[in-house]
SELO-783934 format. One record per residue: x, y, z of N, C-alpha, C, O in turn; residue in three letters. Coordinates in steps of 0.2 Angstrom, whole numbers, plus 5000, padded with zeros to 4 digits. Layout:
> X Y Z X Y Z X Y Z X Y Z ALA
...
//
This chain:
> 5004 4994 5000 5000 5000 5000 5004 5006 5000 5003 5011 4996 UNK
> 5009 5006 5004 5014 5010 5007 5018 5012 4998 5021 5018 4997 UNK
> 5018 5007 4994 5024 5009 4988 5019 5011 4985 5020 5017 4982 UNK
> 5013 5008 4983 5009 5012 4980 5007 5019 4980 5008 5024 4976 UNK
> 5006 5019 4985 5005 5028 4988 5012 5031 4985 5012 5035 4980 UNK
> 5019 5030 4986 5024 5032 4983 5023 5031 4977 5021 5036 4975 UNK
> 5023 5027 4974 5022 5029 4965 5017 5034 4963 5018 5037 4958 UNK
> 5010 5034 4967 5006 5038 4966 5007 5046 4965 5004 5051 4962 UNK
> 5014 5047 4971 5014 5055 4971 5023 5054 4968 5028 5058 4969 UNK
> 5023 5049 4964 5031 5050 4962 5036 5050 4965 5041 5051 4962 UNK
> 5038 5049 4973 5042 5048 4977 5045 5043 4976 5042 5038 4975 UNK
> 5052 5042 4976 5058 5038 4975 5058 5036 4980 5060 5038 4986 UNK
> 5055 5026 4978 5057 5022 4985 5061 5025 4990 5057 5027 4994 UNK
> 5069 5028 4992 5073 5029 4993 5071 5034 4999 5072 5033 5005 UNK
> 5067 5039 4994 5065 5044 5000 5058 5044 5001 5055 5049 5001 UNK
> 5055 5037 5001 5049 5035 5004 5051 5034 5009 5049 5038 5013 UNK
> 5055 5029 5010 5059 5026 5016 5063 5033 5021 5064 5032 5027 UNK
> 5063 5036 5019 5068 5042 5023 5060 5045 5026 5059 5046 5032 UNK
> 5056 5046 5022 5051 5050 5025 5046 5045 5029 5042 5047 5032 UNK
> 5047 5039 5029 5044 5034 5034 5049 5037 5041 5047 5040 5045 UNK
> 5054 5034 5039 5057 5035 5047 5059 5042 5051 5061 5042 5057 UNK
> 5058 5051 5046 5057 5053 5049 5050 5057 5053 5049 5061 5058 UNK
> 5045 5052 5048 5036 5057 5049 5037 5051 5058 5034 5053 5062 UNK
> 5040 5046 5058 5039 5039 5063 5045 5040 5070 5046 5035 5073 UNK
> 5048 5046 5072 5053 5047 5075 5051 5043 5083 5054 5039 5086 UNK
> 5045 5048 5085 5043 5047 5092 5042 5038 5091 5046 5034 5094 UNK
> 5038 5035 5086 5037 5029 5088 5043 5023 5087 5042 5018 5089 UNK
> 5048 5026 5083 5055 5022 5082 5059 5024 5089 5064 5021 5092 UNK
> 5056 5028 5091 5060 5029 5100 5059 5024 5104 5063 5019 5105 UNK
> 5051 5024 5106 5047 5020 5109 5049 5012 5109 5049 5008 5114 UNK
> 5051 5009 5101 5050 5004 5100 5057 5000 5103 5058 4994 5106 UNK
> 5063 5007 5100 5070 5005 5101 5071 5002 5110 5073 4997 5112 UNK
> 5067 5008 5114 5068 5006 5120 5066 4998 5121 5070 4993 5123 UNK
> 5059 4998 5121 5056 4992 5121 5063 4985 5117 5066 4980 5119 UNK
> 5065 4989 5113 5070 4982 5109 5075 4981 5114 5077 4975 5116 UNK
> 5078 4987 5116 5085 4989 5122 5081 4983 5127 5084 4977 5128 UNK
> 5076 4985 5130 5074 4980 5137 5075 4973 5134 5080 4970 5135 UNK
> 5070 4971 5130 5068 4965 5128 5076 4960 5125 5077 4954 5125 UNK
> 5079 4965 5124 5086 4959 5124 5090 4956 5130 5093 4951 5131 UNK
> 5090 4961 5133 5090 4959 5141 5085 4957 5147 5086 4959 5153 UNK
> 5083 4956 5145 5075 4955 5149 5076 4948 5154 5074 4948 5160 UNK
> 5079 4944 5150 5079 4939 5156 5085 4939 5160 5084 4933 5163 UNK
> 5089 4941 5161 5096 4941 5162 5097 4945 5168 5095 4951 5169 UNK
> 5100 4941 5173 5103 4946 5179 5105 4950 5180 5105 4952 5185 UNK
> 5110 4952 5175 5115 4958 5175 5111 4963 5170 5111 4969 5170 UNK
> 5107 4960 5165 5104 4965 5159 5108 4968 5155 5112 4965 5153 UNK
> 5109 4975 5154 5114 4979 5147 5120 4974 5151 5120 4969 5149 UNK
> 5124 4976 5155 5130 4974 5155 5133 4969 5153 5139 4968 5154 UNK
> 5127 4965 5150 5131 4956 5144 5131 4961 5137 5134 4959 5132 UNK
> 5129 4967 5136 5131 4970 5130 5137 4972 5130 5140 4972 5125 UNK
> 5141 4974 5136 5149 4974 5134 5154 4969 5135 5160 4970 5133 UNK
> 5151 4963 5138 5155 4957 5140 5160 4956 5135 5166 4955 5135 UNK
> 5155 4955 5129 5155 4950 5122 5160 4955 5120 5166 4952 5120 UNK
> 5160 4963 5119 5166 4966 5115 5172 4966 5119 5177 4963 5117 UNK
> 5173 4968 5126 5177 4967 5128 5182 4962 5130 5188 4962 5132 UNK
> 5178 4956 5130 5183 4948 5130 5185 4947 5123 5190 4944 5122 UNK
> 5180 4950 5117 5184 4950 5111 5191 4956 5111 5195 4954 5107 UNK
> 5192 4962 5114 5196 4965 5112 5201 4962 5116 5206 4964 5114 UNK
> 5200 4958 5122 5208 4958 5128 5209 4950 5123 5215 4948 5122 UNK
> 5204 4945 5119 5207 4941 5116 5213 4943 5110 5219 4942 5109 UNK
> 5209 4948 5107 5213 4949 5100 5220 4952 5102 5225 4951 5099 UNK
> 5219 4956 5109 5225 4959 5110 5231 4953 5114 5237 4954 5113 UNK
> 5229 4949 5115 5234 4945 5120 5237 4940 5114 5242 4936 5116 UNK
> 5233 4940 5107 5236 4937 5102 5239 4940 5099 5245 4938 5099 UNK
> 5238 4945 5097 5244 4950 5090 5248 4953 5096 5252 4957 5093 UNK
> 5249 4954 5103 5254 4960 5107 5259 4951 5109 5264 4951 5106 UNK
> 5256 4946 5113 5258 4943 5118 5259 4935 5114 5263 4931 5118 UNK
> 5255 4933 5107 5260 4929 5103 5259 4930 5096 5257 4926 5093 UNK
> 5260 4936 5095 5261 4937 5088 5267 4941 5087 5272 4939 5084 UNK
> 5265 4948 5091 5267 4952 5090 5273 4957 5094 5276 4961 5092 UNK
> 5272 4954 5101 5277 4957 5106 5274 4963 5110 5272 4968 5107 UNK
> 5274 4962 5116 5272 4968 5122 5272 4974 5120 5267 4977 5121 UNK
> 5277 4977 5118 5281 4982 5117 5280 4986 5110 5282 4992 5108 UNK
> 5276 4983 5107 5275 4985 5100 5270 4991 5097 5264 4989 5096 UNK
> 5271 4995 5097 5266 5003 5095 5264 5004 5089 5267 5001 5085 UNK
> 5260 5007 5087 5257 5010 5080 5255 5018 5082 5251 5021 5085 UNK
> 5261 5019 5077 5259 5027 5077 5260 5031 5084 5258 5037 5086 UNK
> 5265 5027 5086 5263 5029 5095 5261 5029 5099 5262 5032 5105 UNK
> 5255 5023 5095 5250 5024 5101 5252 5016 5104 5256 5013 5101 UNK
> 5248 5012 5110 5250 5005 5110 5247 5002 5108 5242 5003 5112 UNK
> 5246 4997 5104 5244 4991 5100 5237 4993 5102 5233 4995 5098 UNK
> 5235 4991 5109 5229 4991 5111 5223 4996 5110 5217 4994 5109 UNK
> 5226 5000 5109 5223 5007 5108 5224 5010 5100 5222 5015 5098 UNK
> 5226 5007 5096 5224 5007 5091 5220 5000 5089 5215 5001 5085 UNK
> 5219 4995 5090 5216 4988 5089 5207 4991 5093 5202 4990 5089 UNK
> 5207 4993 5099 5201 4997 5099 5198 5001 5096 5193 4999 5094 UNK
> 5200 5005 5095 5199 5012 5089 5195 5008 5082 5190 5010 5079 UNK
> 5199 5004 5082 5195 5000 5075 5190 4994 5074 5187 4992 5069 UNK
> 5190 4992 5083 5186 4985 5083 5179 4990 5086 5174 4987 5088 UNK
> 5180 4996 5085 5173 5002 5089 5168 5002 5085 5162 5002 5087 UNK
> 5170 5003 5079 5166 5003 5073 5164 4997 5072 5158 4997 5071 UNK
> 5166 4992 5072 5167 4986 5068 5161 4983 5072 5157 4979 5070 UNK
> 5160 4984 5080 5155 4980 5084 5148 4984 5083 5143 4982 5085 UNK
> 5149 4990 5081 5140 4994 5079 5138 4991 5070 5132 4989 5068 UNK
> 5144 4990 5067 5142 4986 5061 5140 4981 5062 5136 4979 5058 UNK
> 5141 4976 5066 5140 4968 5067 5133 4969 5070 5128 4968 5067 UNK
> 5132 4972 5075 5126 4972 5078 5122 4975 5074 5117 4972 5075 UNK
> 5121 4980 5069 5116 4980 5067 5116 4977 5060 5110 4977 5058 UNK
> 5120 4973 5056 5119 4969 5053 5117 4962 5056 5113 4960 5052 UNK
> 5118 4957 5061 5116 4953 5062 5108 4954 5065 5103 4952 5062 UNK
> 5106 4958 5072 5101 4958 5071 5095 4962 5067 5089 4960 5066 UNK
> 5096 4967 5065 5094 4970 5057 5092 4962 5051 5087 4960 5048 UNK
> 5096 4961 5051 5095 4955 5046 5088 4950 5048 5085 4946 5044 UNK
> 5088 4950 5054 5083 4947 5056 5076 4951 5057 5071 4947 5057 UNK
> 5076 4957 5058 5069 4962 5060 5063 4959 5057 5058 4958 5061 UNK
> 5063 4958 5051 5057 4957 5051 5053 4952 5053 5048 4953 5056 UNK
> 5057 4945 5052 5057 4939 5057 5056 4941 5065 5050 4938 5066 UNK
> 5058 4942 5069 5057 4944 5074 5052 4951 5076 5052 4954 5081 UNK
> 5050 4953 5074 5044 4958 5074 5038 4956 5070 5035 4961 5067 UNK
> 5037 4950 5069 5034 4947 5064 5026 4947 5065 5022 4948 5060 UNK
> 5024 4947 5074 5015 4950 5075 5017 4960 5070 5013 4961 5066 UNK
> 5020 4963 5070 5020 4970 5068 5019 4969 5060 5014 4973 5058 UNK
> 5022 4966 5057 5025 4965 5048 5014 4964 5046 5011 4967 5042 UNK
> 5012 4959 5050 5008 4956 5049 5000 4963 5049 4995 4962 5046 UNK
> 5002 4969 5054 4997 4972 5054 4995 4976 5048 5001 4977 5045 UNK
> 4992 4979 5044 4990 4981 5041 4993 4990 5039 4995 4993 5034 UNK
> 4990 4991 5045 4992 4999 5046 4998 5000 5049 5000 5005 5050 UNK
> 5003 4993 5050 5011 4998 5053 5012 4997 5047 5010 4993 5043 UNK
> 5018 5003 5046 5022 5004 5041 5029 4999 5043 5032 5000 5048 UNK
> 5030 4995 5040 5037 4991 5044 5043 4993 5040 5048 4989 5039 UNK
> 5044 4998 5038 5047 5002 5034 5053 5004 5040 5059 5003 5041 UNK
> 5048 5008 5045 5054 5010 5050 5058 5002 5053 5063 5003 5057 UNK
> 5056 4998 5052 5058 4992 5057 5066 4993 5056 5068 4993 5062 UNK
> 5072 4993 5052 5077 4991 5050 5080 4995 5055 5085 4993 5058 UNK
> 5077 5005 5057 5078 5008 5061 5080 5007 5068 5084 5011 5072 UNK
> 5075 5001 5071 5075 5001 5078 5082 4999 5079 5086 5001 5082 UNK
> 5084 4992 5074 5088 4989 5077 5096 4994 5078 5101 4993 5082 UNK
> 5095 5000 5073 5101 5004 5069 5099 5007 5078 5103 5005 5081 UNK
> 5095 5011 5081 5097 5014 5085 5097 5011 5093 5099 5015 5098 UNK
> 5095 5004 5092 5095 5000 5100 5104 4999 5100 5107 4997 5106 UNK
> 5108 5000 5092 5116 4997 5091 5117 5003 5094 5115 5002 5100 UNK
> 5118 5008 5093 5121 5018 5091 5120 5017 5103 5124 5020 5107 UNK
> 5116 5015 5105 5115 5016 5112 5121 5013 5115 5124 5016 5119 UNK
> 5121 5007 5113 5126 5002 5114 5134 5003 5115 5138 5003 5120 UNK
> 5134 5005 5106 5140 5010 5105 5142 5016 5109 5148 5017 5110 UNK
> 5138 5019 5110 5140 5027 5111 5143 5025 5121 5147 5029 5124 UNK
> 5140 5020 5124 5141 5017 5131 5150 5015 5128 5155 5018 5128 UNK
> 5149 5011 5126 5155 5008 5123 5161 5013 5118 5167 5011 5116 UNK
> 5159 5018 5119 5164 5024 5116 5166 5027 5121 5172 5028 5122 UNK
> 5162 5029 5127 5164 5032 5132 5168 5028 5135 5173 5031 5138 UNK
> 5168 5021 5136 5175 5018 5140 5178 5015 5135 5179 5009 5135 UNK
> 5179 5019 5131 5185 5019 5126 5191 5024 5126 5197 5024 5126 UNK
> 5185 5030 5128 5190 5036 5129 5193 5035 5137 5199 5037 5138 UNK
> 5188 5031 5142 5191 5030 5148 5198 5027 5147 5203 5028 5151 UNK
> 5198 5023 5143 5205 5018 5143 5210 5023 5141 5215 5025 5144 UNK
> 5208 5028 5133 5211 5031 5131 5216 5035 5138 5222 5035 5138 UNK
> 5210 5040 5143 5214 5044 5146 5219 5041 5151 5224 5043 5154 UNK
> 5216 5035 5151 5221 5031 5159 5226 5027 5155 5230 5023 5157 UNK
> 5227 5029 5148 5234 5025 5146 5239 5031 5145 5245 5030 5144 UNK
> 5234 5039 5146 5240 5044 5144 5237 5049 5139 5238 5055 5141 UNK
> 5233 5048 5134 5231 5048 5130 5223 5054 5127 5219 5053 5123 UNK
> 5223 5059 5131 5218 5063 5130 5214 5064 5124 5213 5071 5124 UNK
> 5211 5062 5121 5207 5066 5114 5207 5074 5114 5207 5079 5118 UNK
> 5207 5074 5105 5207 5082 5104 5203 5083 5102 5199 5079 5104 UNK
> 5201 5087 5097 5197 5092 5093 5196 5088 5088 5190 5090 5086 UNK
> 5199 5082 5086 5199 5078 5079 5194 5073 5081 5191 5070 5077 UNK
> 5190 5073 5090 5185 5068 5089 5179 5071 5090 5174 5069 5093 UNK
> 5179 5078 5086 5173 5077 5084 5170 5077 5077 5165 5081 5075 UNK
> 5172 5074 5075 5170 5072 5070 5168 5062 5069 5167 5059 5064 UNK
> 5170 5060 5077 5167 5054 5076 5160 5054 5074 5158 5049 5071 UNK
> 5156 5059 5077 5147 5057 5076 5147 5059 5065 5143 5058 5060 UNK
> 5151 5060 5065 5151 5060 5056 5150 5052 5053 5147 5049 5049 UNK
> 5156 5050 5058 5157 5044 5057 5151 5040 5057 5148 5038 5052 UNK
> 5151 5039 5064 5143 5034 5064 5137 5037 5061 5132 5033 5061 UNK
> 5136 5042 5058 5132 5043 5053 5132 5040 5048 5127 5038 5046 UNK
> 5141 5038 5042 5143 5037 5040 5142 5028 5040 5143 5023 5036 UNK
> 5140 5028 5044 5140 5018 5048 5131 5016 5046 5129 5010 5044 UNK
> 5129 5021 5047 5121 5022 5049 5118 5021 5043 5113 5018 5042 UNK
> 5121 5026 5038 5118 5025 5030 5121 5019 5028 5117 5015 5026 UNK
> 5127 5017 5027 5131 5007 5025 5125 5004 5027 5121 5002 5024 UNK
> 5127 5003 5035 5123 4998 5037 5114 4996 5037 5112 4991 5038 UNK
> 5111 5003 5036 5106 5004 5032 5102 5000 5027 5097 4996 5027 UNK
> 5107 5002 5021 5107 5000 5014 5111 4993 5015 5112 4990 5010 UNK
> 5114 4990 5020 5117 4984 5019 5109 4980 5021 5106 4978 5016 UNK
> 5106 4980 5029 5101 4979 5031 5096 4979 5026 5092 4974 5028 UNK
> 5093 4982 5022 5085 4984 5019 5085 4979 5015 5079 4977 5013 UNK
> 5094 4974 5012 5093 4971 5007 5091 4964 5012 5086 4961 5013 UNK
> 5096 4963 5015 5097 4956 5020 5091 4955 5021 5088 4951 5019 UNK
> 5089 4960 5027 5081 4960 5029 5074 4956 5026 5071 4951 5028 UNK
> 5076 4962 5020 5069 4960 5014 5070 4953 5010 5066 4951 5006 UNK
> 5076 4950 5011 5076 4942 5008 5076 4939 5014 5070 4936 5013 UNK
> 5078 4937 5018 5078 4934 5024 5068 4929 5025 5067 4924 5027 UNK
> 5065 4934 5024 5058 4931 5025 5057 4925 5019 5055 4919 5020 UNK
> 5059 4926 5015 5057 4924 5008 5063 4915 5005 5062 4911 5001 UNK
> 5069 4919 5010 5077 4913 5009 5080 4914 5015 5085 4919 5015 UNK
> 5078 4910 5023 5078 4912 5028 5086 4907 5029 5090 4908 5034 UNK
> 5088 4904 5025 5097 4902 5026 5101 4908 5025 5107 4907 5026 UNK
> 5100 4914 5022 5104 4920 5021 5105 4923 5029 5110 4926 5031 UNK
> 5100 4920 5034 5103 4923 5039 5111 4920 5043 5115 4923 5047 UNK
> 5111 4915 5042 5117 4910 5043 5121 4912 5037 5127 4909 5038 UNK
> 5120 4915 5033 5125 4917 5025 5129 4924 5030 5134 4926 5030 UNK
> 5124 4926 5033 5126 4934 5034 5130 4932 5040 5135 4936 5040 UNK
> 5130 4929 5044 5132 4928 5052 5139 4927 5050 5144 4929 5054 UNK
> 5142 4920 5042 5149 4920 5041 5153 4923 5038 5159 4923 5039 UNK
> 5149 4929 5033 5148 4933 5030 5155 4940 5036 5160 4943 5034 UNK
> 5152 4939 5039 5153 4945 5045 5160 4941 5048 5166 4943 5049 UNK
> 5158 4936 5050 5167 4931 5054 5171 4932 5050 5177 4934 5052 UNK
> 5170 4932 5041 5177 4934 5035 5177 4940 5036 5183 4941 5038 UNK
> 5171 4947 5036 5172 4952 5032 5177 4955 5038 5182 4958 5036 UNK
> 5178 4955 5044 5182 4958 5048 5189 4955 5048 5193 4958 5052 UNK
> 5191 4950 5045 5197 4949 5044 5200 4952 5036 5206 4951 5034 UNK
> 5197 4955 5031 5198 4957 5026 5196 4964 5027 5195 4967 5022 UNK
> 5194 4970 5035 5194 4973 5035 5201 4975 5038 5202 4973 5044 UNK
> 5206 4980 5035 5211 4980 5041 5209 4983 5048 5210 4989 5048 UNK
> 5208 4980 5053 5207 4980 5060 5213 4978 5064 5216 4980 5069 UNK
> 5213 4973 5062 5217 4970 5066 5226 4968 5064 5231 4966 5067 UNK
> 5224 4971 5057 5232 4972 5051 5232 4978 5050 5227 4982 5049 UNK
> 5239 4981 5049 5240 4986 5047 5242 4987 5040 5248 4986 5038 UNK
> 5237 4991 5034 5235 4990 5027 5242 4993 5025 5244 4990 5020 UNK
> 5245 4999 5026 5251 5004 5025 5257 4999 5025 5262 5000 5021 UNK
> 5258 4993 5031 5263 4987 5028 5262 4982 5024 5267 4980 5020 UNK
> 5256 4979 5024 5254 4975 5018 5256 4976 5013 5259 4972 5009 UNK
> 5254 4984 5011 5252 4985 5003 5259 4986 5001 5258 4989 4996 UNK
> 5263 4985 5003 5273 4984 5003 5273 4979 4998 5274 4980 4992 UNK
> 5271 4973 5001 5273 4966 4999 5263 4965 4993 5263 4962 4988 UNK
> 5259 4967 4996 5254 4963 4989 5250 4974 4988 5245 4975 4990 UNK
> 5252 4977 4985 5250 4981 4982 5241 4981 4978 5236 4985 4979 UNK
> 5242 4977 4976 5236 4977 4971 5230 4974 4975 5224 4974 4973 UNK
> 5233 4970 4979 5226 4964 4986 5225 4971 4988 5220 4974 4986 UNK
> 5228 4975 4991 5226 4980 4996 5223 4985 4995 5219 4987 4998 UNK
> 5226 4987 4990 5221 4992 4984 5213 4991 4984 5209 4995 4986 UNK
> 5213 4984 4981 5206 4981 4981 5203 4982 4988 5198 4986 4988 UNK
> 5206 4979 4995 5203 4978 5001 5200 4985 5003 5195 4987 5007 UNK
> 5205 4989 4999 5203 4998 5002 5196 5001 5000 5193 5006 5001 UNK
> 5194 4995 4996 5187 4996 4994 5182 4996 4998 5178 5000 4997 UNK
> 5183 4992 5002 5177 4990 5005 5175 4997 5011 5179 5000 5015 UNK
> 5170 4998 5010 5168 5005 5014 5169 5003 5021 5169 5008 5024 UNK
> 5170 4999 5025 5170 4998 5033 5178 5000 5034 5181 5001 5039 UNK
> 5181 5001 5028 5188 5002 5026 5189 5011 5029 5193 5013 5034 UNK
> 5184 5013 5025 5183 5021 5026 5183 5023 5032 5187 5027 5034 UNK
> 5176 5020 5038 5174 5020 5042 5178 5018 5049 5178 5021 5054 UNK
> 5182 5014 5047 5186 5010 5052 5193 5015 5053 5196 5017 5059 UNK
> 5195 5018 5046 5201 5024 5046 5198 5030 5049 5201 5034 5053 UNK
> 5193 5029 5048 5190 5037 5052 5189 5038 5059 5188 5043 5061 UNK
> 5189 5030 5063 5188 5031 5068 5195 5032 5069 5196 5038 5072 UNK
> 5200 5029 5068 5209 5028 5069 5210 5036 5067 5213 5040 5071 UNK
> 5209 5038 5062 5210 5046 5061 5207 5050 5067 5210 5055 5069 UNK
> 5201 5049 5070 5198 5055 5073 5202 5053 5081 5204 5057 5085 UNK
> 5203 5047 5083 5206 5044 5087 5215 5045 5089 5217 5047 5094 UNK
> 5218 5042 5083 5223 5043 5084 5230 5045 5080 5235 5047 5082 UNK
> 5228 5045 5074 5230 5050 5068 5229 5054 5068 5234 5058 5066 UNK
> 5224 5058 5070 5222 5066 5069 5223 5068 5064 5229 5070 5063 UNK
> 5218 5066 5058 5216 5068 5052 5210 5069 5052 5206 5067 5056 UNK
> 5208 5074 5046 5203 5078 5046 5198 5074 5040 5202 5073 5035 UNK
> 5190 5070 5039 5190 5066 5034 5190 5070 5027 5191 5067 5021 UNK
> 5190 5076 5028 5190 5080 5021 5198 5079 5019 5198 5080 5013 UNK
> 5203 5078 5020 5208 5078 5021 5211 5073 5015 5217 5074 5013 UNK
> 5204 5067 5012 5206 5062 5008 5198 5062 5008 5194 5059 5011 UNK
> 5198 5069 5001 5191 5071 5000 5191 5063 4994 5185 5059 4995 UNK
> 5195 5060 4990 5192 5056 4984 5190 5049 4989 5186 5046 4986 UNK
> 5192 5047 4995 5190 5043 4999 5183 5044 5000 5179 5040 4999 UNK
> 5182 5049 5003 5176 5051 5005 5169 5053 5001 5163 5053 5002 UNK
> 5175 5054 4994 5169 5053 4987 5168 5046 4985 5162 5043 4984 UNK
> 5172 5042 4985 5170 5034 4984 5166 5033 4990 5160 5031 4989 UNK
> 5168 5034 4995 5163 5029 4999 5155 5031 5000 5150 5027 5000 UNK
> 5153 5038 4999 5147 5041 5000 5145 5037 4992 5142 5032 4992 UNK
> 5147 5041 4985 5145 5036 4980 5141 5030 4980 5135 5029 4979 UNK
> 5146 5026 4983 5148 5017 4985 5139 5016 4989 5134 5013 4987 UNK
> 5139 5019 4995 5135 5019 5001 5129 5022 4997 5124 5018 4997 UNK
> 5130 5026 4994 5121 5030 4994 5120 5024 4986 5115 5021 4986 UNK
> 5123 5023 4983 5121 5021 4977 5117 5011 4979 5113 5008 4975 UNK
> 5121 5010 4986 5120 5003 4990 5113 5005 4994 5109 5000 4996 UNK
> 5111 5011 4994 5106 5013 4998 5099 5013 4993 5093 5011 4995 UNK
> 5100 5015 4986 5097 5015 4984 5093 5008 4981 5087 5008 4982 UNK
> 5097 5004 4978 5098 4996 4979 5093 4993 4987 5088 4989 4987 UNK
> 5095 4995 4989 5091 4992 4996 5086 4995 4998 5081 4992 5002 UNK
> 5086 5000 4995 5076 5004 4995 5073 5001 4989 5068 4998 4991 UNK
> 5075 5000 4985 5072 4996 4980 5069 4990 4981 5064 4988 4980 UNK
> 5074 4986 4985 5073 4979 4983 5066 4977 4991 5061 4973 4991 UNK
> 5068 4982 4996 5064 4982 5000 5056 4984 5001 5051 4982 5005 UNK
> 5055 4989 4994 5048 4989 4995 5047 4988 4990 5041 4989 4988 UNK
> 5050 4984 4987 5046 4979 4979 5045 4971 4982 5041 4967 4980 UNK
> 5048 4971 4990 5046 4963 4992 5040 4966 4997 5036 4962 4998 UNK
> 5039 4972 5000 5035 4973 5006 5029 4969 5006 5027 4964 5010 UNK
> 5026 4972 5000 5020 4969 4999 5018 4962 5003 5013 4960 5005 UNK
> 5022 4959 5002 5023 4949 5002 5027 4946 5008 5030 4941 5008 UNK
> 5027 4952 5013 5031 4952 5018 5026 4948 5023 5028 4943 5027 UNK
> 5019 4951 5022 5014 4947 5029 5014 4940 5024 5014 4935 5029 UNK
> 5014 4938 5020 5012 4931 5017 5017 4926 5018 5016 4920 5018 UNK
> 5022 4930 5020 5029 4924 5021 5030 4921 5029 5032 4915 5031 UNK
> 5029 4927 5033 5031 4926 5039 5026 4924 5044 5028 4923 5050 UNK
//
């Protein structure tokens, strides 16, 4: 009904979708919270298993590349190992979370898809800002580590919230696709869960792309493509580089390009399945 109405008045899927979630703001609040509780709902500690998972991933990674990879002692950029390996796995855990559960939204909101009058248009929303809650807890004891290793932030983070905006439209346009097939080819969700175990070893996080690209030039070139590439640099620049993203404006024009043109794509395919959305689930 919803796309109909958009073709009626000429509106581009694209900004059908924009104008759903922003005419829906107060009720994508409401719902977000309710999604915040309901994940922790049964659990005795509640939010608090939301940091466990990143944090035993960030002292595992780090006890492998500092303590048998790579040696205690070893810096980037002068910062220590550790604090650059965070800086980059910060982003990397707001993209996993809203790609994994995003992938699933419709599925899991599935009495909603089925009403008639909700627009399930905003659904890919809730999960995008139940992550952003999560994250933003999770940044601030980032910067705590930051200052208890020495390390004060400048002026250069502000422009982290560009970033996660930056995260916000990818993952978006990654989610509208996954989402909207998922009802229809529900093994894509198991596709997306391995999907994300590779894409974070092909994103440099946890390698450093500027020594790579030494010895395989042309592999790394390629890998700089990947827009979590962009995202991931920008946290490490606004964090510990102090670079400005205007700074490697042709980066910042590929990735927007890349993203909105991915956005486009993902409005497309999402309101051309809506329709058939209650018939599957």
């Amino acid at each position: 009904m919803m796309q109909n109405a958009a073709k009626k008045r000429g509106m581009p899927v694209a900004v059908s979708i924009l104008n759903d979630v922003m005419s829906n703001t107060k009720l994508i609040k409401e719902l977000s919270k309710n999604d915040l509780k309901k994940r922790f709902a049964d659990s005795y500690f509640g939010i608090f298993w939301a940091f466990v998972s990143p944090i035993v991933t960030i002292c595992v990674y780090w006890f492998v590349f500092t303590v048998g990879l790579r040696g205690a002692s070893n810096e980037v950029n002068g910062y220590p190992f550790v604090l650059w390996l965070i800086s980059g796995l910060l982003p990397w855990f707001l993209f996993s979370d809203i790609v994994t559960s995003g992938t699933n939204v419709l599925m899991e909101y599935g009495y909603l898809v089925k009403k008639i009058v909700f627009n399930v248009s905003i659904l890919p929303m809730i999960k995008i800002v139940t992550a952003t809650v999560i994250h933003l807890i999770l940044f601030l004891f980032t910067l705590i580590i930051f200052l208890a290793a020495g390390y004060a932030p400048d002026i250069y983070i502000l422009q982290i919230p560009y970033y996660i905006f930056a995260l916000w439209v990818f993952s978006a346009a990654f989610i509208l696709i996954t989402g909207a097939i998922v009802p229809f080819f529900r093994d894509l969700g198991q596709m997306v869960n391995i999907f994300i175990q590779v894409f974070i070893w092909i994103t440099p996080i946890m390698w450093q792309d500027a020594q790579a690209a030494d010895s395989h030039p042309i592999l790394i070139g390629i890998l700089r493509l990947n827009p979590m590439y962009y995202i991931v640099k920008g946290y490490r620049n606004a964090l510990i580089d102090h670079v400005w993203f205007w700074e490697d404006m042709g980066m910042t024009l590929y990735f927007w390009v890349v993203t909105i043109l991915l956005f486009l794509l993902g409005s497309k395919v999402f309101m051309s399945l809506k329709p058939h959305f209650s018939d599957v689930i």
